[in-house]
C-alpha positions, -999 to 999 in steps of 0.1 A, spaced: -511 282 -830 -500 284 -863 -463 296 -878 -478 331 -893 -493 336 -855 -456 331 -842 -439 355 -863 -467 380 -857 -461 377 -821 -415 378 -820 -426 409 -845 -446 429 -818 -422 421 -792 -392 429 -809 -410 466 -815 -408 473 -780 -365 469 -771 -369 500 -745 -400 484 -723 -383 450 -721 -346 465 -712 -362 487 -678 -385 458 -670 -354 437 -662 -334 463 -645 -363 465 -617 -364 425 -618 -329 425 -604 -339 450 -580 -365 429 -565 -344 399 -570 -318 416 -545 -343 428 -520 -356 393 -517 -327 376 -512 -318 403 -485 -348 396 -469 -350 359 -465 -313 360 -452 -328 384 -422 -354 363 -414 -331 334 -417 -308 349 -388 -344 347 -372 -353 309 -379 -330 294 -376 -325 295 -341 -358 286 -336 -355 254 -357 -321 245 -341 -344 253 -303 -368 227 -313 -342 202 -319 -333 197 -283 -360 166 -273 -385 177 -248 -400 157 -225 -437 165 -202 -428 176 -168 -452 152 -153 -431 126 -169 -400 132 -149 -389 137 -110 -370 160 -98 -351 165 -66 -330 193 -51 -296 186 -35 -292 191 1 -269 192 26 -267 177 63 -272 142 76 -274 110 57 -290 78 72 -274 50 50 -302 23 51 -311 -9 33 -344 -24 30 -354 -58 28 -386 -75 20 -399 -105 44 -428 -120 65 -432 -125 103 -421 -153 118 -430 -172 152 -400 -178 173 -418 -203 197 -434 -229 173 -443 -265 178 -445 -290 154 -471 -317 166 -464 -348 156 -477 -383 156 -467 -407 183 -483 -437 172 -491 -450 139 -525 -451 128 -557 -435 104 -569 -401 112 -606 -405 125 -613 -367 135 -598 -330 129 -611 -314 162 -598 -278 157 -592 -254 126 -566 -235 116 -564 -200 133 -582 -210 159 -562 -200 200 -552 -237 218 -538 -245 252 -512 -274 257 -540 -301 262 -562 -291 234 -569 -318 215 -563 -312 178 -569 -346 159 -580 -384 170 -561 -410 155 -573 -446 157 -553 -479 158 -569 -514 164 -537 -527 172 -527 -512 198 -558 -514 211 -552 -549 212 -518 -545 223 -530 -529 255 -560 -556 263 -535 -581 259 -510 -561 284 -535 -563 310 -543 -598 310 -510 -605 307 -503 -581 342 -536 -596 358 -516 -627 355 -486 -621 367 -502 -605 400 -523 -637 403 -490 -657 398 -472 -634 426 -500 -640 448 -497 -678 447 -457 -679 450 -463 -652 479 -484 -678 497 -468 -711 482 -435 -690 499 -450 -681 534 -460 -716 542 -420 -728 538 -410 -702 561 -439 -715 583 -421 -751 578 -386 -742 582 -397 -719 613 -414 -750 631 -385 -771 620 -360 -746 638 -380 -743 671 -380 -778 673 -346 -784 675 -347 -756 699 -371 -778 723 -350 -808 714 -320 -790 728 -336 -775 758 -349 -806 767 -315 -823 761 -297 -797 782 -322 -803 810 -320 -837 812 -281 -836 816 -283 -812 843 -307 -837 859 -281 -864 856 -247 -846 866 -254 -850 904 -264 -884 897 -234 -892 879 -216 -878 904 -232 -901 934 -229 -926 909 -261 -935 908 -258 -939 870 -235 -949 850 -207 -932 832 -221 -949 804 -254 -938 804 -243 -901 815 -221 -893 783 -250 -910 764 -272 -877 776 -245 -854 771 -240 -869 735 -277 -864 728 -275 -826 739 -243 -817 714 -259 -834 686 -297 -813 695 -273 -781 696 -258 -790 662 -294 -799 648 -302 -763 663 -275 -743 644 -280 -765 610 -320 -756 613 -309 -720 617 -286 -722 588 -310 -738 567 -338 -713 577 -316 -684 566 -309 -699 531 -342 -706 529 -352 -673 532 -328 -659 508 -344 -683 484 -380 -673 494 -367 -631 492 -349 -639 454 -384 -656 441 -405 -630 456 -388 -604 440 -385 -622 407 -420 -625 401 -425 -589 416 -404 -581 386 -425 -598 365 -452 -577 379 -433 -545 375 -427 -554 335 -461 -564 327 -472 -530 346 -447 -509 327 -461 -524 294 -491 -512 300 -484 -479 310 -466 -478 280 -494 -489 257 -520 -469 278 -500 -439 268 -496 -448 231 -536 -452 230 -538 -415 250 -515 -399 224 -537 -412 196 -556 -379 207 -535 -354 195 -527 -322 213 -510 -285 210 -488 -294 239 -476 -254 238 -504 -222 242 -507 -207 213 -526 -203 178 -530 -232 150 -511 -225 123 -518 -254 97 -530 -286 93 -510 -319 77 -534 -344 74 -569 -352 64 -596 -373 79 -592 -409 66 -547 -405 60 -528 -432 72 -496 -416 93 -469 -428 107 -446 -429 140 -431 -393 137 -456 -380 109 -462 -345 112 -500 -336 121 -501 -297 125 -478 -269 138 -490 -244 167 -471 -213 172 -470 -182 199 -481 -153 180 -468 -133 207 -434 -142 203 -429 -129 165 -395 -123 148 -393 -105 112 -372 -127 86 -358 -103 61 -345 -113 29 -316 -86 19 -300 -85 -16 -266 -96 -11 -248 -71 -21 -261 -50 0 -259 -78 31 -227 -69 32 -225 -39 54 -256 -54 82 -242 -63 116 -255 -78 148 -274 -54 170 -283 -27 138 -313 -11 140 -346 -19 120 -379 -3 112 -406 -29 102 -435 -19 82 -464 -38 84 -488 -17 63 -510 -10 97 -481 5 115 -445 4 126 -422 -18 148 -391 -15 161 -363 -41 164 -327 -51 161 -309 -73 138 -310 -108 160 -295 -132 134 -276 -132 96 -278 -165 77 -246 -175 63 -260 -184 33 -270 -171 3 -303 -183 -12 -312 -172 -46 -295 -140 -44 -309 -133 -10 -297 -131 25 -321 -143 50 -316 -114 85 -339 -119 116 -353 -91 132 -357 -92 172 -391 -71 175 -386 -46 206 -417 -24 203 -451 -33 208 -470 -55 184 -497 -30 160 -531 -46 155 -532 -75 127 -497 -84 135 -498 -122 129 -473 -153 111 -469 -146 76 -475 -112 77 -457 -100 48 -436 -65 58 -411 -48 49 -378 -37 69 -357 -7 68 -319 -16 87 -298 17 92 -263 10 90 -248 40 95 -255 83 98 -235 99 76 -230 138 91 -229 166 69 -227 157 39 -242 162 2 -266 138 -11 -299 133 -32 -325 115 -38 -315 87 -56 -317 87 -92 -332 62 -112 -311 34 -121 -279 46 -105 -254 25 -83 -235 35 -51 -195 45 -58 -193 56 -91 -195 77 -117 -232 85 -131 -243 114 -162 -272 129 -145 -297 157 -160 -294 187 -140 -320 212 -145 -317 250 -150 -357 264 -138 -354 294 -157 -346 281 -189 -363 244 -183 -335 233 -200 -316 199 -183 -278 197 -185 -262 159 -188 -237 166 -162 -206 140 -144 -217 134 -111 -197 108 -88 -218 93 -65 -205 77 -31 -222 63 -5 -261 49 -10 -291 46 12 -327 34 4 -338 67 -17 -304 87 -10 -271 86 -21 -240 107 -15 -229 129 -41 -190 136 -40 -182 155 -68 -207 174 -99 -233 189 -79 -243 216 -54 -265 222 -31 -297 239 -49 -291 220 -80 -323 206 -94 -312 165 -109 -333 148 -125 -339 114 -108 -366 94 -129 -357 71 -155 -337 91 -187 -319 63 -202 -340 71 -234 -323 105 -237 -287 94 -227 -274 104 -263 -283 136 -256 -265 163 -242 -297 185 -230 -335 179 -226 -363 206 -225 -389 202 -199 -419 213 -210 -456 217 -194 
């Protein structure tokens, strides 16, 4: 555009003062009834914009639960397996290599069922040698027995012939008296005879003396080498049962829980081979947070789920100790068994400590801890809108805690995880 063009152009438009003056008269005009207009709407907008602030969250995100009133069971649960209270560890009795494995695990044994065969050389040799070594000394008894009975047989002739000897003596002084008296012999000749008849009566009482020692001697010997007997007898019983408990057996009815060894293992005296266990006699071995430990007491109820039904027991036992955070409880089963129930099991326990009587409580939120003070969402339904509200909590169960203070009954809380809205002072549920 060149500079003649220009001035043509301011020329035309300075020709025209009255247009231009009106035109920006109704300019204003319309200036002011837009400006009036966006402020209305703005009174509108706003408090839509300022609505859509508030974070929303998807009401299948979130649970919700009402607060009630009434009775409480304060519980604690435990996770755990189940146990066999009568259990039997087999062991070896005798050294050796395992040559068999008769019976698998989970398979129903009596006492004498034999589990394993063990083998030992040794004592195989041990026990040949024990015999011979008995055979012997019961040959040996046999000979002194006899060797024995022939000096009683002596010392008994010996004694009954001084016993003649005296008779005979006696009898020939009787003879003699009334010849001695007639003197028909001599007085000489007559204590001669009656000399003879005290010395056959002393013969006679030493022979009887002797006899009776003799015996004594005889009785001792016998019953040494009877004892000789008796130990060479007892060693083999001993070794015969070593080489009968090379067979290895349940020695308790039951079911066979595991196997130690293979074939071919070398084990020792003592060396365990298996473990059988009554799966009739089952306990449930809990392990309870120890925090919550605390409260459990001899004698407390239980509930044990075993995912195929329900038993009923007591609380038999609390370990004294805490193991990795845990304390071990034993459960006394009362009710009967369901099917499956077996060692191992894994279950869970429910113990109720105590039941808490009208009082207000909830489900319990996510995250939340027994005894003190919690901000919980509480929900209005008409406006969806949830409330961060003080709630002191008191008491806690499994899934329910007590709620002391904040709440009423009716109130809707929200009891999943919110910790991602905790800055927040109210959420929107949406659908």
């Amino acid at each position: 555009m060149s500079v003649s063009e220009c001035s043509q152009i301011n020329e035309v438009i300075m020709d025209i003062p009255i247009a231009k003056s009106k035109q920006g008269i109704f300019s204003k005009l319309k200036n002011g009834w837009s400006l009036a207009a966006l402020f209305s709407a703005g009174l509108f907008i706003v408090p839509f914009f300022w609505r859509d602030a508030i974070p929303s969250v998807d009401e299948s995100e979130i649970w919700v639960a009402q607060v009630m009133r009434g009775q409480m069971a304060r519980e604690v649960r435990g996770i755990g397996i189940l146990a066999p209270s009568d259990i039997r560890w087999v062991v070896s009795a005798s050294a050796g290599r395992v040559e068999r494995l008769l019976i698998k695990p989970g398979a129903r044994v009596n006492k004498d069922s034999i589990i394993a065969h063990v083998s030992n050389p040794q004592l195989t040799r041990q026990l040949q040698q024990a015999q011979w070594d008995l055979d012997a000394a019961k040959a040996q008894l046999l000979a002194v027995t006899a060797e024995l009975e022939e000096q009683k047989l002596e010392q008994q002739m010996l004694v009954t012939e001084a016993a003649l000897n005296l008779e005979s003596a006696r009898m020939l002084e009787q003879a003699q008296l009334p010849l001695a008296e007639k003197n028909i012999i001599s007085d000489i000749d007559f204590e001669n005879t009656k000399l003879k008849t005290r010395q056959s009566d002393i013969l006679l009482t030493f022979r009887r003396q002797t006899q009776q020692r003799r015996l004594e001697v005889i009785d001792a010997r016998l019953k040494a080498e009877k004892a000789q007997v008796e130990k060479f007898h007892n060693l083999v019983t001993n070794v015969e049962a070593q080489v009968a408990e090379l067979a290895i057996r349940a020695g308790i009815d039951g079911v066979l829980q595991a196997l130690s060894v293979e074939v071919g293992q070398q084990v020792d005296v003592g060396s365990t081979i298996a473990h059988v266990a009554d799966p009739a006699s089952l306990v449930a071995e809990l392990q309870i947070p120890q925090v919550q430990a605390k409260d459990i007491a001899l004698d407390l109820p239980v509930s044990i789920d075993t995912r195929n039904g329900f038993i009923e027991g007591k609380v038999s036992r609390i370990d004294p100790r805490v193991n990795q955070g845990n304390v071990q409880v034993d459960v006394e089963l009362v009710s009967t068994l369901p099917q499956g129930a077996r060692p191992d099991l894994s279950v869970t326990g429910v113990v109720t400590i105590e039941s808490i009587a009208d009082t207000l409580y909830v489900e319990r939120p996510s995250g939340s801890s027994p005894q003190t003070e919690s901000q919980l969402f509480v929900l209005d339904p008409k406006s969806q809108v949830a409330k961060q509200t003080v709630v002191n909590l008191g008491r806690a169960s499994v899934n329910q805690v007590e709620v002391l203070s904040g709440l009423a009954v009716g109130d809707f809380v929200l009891i999943s995880d919110t910790s991602a809205f905790n800055k927040y002072s109210n959420i929107r549920i949406t659908q």
